[in-house]
N, C-alpha and C positions, 0 to 999 in steps of 0.2 A: 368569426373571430377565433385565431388558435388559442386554446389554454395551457396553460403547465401547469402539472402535478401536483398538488402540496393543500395545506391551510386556506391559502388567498390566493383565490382565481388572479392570475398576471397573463400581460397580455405579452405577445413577441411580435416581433415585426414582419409583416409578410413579405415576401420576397416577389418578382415580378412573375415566376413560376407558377405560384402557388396561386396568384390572384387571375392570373388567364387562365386558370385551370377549368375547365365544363364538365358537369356531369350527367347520367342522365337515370331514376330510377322511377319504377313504377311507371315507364312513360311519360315521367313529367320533368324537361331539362330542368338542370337548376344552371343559369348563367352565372359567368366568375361577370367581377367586379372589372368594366374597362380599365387596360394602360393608361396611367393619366403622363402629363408631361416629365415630369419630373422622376420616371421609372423609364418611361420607355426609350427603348435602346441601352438603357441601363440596368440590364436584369438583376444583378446579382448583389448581394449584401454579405461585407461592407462595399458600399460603393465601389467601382473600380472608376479609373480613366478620369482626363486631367478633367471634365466637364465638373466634376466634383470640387474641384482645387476653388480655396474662396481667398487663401493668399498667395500671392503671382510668387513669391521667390521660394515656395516648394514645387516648382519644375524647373528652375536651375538647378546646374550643376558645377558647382564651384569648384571642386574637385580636380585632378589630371585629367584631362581626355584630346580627343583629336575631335576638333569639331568637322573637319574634311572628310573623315571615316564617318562621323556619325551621322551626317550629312546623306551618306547611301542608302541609310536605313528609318528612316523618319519613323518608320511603324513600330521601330522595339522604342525609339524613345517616348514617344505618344501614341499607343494602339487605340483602338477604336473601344469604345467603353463596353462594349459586346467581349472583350474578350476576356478571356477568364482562364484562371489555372496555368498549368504549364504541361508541354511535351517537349517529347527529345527534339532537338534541334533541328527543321525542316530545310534549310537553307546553306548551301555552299554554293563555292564558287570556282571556277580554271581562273578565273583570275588573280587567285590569293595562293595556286601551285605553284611550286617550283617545275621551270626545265629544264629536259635534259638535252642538252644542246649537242648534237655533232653534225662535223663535215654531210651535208645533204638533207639536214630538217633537226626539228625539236618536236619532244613530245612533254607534255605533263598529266600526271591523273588525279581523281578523288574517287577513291575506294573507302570499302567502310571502313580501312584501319582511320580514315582522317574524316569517315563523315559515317557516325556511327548508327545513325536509321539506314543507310542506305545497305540491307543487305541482300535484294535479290540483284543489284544491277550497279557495276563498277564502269565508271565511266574515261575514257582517255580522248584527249584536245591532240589533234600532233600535225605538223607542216610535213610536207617535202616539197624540196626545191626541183627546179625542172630537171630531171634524172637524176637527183634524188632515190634513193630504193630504202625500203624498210626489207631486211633480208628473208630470204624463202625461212618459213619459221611455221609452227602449228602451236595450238591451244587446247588446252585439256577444257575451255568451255566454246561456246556459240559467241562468234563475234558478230554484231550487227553494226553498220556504220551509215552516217547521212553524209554528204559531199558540202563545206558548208563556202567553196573557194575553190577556184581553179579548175583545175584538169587533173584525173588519177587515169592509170593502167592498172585494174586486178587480176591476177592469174591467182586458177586453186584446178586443184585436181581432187576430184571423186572419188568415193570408195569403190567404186567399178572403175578404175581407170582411165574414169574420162576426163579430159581438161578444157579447161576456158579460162578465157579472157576476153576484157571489156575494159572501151573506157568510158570513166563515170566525169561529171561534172557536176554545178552548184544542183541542190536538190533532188539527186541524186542517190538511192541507197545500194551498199553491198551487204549482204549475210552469209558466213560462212559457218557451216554445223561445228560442229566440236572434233575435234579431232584430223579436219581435209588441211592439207597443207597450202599454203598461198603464199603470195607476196606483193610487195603493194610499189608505184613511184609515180613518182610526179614527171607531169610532160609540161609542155612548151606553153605558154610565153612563161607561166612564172608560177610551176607549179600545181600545188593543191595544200587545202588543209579542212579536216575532216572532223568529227567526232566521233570518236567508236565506245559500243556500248555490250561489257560481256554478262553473260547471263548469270553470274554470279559475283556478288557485291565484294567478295572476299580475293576476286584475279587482280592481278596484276600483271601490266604492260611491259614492265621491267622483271617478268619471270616466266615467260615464254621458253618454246622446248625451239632454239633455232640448229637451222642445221650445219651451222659452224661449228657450233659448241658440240654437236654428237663427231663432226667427220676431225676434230681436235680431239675427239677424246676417245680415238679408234685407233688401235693399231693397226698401221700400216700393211700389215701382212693380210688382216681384216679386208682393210677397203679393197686391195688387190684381187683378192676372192669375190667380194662384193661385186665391183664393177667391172670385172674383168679386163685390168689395165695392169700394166705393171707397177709395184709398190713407190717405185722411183716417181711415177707422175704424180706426188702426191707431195710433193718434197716444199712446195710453195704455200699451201694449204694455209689460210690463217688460224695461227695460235690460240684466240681469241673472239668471241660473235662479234660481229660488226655491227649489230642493232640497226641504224641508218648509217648508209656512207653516199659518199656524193658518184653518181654513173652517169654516164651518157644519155643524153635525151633518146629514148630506143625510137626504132625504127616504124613504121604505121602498123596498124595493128592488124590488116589483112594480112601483111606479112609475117608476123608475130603468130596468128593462129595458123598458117599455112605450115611453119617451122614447130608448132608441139603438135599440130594434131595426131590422132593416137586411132588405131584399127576399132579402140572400143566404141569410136562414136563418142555423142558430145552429150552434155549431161541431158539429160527428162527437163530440167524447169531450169533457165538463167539465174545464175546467181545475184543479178543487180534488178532496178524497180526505180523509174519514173516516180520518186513520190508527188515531186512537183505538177505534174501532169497528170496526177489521178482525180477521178470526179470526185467531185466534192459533195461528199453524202449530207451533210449543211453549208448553206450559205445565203446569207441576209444580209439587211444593213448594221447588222454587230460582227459580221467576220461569215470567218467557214473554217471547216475543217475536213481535212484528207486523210483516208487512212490506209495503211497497207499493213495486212496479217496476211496469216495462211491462205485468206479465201481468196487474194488477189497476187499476192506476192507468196507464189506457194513454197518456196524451199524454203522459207520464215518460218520453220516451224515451233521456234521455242519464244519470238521476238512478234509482237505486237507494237503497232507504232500508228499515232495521229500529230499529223501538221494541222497547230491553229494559229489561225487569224485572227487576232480581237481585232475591231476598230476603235477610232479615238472614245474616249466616254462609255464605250458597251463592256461587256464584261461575258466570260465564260461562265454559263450558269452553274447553279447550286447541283450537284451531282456526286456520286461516288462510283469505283469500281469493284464490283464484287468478287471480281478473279486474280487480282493479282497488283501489288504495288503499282504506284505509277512514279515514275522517274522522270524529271525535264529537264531541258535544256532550254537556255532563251537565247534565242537568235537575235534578234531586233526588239525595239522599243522597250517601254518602262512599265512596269503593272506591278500589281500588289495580291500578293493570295494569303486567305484567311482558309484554315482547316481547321475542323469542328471534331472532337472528340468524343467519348463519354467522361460523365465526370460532375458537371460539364466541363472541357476546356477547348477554346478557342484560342489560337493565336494568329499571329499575321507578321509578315512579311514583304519585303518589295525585293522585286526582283531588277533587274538589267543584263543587258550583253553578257554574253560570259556564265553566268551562273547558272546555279542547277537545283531544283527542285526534287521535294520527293512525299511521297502521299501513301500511307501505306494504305493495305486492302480494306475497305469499307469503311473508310474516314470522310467525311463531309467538307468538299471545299467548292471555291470559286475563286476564279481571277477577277480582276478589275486592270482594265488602261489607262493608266493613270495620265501617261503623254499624249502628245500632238500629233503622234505618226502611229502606224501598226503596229500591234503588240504580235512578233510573233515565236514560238516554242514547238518544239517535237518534244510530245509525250510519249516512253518509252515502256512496254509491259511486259513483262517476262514472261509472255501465255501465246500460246498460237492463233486465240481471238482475240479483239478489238471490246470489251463488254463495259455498256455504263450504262447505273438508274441514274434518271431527272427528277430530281424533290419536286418541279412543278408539276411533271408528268405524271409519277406517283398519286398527287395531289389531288391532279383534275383526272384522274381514274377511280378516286375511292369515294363511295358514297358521300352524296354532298352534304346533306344534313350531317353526319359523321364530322366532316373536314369543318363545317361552318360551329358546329360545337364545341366540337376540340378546340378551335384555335382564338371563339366567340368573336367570330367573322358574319359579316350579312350574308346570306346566302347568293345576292345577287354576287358578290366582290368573288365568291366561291366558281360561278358561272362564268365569270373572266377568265378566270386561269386558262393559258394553253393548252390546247390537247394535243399538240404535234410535236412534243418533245423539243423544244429549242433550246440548241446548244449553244446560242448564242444570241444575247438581247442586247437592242443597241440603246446609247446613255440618254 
């Protein structure tokens, strides 16, 4: 029993913490008092979560609201009674951006100015239509992208002066370093549309160095010296960057690399990566997941990236990364992630199509598939390796008598735990 200070021994209430606490001195455990029903899952005091509510009309909201919006989010109106306290906001979405619409595609982003945890990894959604171009342009960060639609042509050229071109399709990655220049268009039947991911949460897609904007804002007598042409051929030049404009479906792409290739030879490592067709380092009846870093996808050297699969009911397990944020995007299906703080705070989330996740470095989470079809996401890291601990893995590695006291577990339930790191348990 806790006491407080004073005249007259008073008692406080113990919290769910404190009573699954285990000690152990002298050699002789002292066991905490089991979770009884009425705590468990319900750690924290006061109560949290609606399991507590004993009159039904304090969880209405009679108030303004949009029940269609709230309707997305089921978990901020009813969280799971586990969760507790508050963090910065974990959750955005390209579906609540605005586009930028021109002749040949659209683009929209969330950067950290609109999504303010997200500061190693700024994220842009963009279409191009079949010959479509996003114009020859460079970035002062590392652009990494996934193909999530259609058909793209990328062209970049090397700081050795080497060039290439590829064309990418669904599942598909490009990465381009900091500073090579590229350009990006959509080919035939109808395009492509992509997600590109820059290694700094603070770029922007709308503030690129293109090179309209430098050969507009060069005198003439300049470019002439430049490119050894006369100052007259330059007379048509646009005024203004084009960002996207609509071009011609270009020509096949043997032909395309026949017409740059360059004396320097062609780069050391391709700039694009099969993610879709890489082995799957897990995969069971809860999912799988694929990864591409530096050790497979070598010119990634800033950009770490895993495609997962939940299945219906399974869940990505309890894990964190110790290197480097993790940033998502969700492709397909419906799920729900809860990320664990110090503090304690826990909160949760559900996610869909469209939206984007983010988990900073050594925060405790997991997904759940909440729908009827594959939950699936690319997880995005800003490290040249792929790095995650498994809470169960952990778990079933540390002494068992340890684990079984700590948590006043039977020691056989300790001996269940996996010992092959599963990234993935099915429901």
């Amino acid at each position: 029993m806790n006491h407080l200070p004073g005249d007259k021994m008073k008692t406080k209430p113990l919290s769910r913490r404190s009573i699954m606490a285990a000690t152990a001195a002298g050699g002789a455990a002292l066991a905490a008092s089991p979770a009884r029903a009425a705590t468990f899952g319900n750690p924290d005091l006061p109560p949290e979560g609606a399991v507590n509510v004993t009159n039904p009309n304090t969880l209405t909201i009679p108030g303004p609201h949009d029940p269609g919006l709230a309707a997305t989010m089921p978990t901020f109106l009813d969280p799971p009674a586990t969760d507790a306290g508050s963090m910065p906001a974990f959750w955005a979405s390209f579906n609540l951006a605005p586009r930028r619409i021109q002749d040949g595609g659209w683009g929209r982003q969330v950067t950290q100015s609109d999504f303010a945890i997200s500061t190693e990894i700024a994220g842009v959604n963009m279409r191009l239509s079949a010959g479509g171009i996003r114009e020859l342009h460079w970035h002062q960060q590392a652009e990494w992208a996934i193909m999530t639609y259609g058909h793209c042509r990328i062209t970049v050229l090397d700081a050795q002066g080497r060039p290439f071109a590829a064309d990418v399709k669904e599942g598909d990655l490009w990465y381009f370093p900091a500073g090579l220049p590229h350009s990006l268009q959509g080919l035939g039947p109808d395009g492509a549309e992509f997600v590109l991911a820059f290694d700094n949460g603070a770029s922007s897609e709308f503030n690129t160095l293109p090179a309209t904007d430098w050969m507009a804002h060069t005198p003439p007598e300049v470019l002439a010296k430049n490119f050894g042409v006369p100052a007259e051929s330059f007379k048509n030049i646009p005024l203004q960057n084009r960002w996207i404009f609509q071009g011609k479906v270009p020509p096949p792409l043997a032909e395309v690399q026949e017409a740059i290739a360059s004396k320097a030879g062609k780069p050391e490592y391709p700039f694009v990566f099969s993610l879709a067709n890489a082995p799957k380092v897990s995969d069971s009846r809860g999912g799988s997941v694929q990864i591409a870093d530096s050790s497979n996808f070598h010119v990634s050297t800033t950009i770490a990236a895993g495609l997962v699969t939940i299945t219906p009911g399974a869940m990505r397990t309890m894990h964190w990364h110790p290197n480097a944020d993790e940033w998502q995007y969700y492709l397909k299906g419906t799920g729900r992630m809860t990320v664990f703080n110090a503090g304690p705070s826990a909160n949760t989330a559900n996610f869909h199509p469209g939206d984007i996740g983010y988990v900073k470095k050594g925060l405790g989470h997991y997904i759940e598939n909440t729908g009827t079809t594959d939950l699936v996401l690319i997880a995005v890291f800003r490290s040249a390796r792929y790095e995650e601990v498994s809470f169960s893995d952990w778990l079933a590695h540390s002494p068992p008598d340890m684990v079984a006291a700590t948590f006043n577990l039977d020691p056989g339930v300790v001996a269940r735990f996996p010992k092959n790191r599963p990234d993935l348990m099915p429901g």
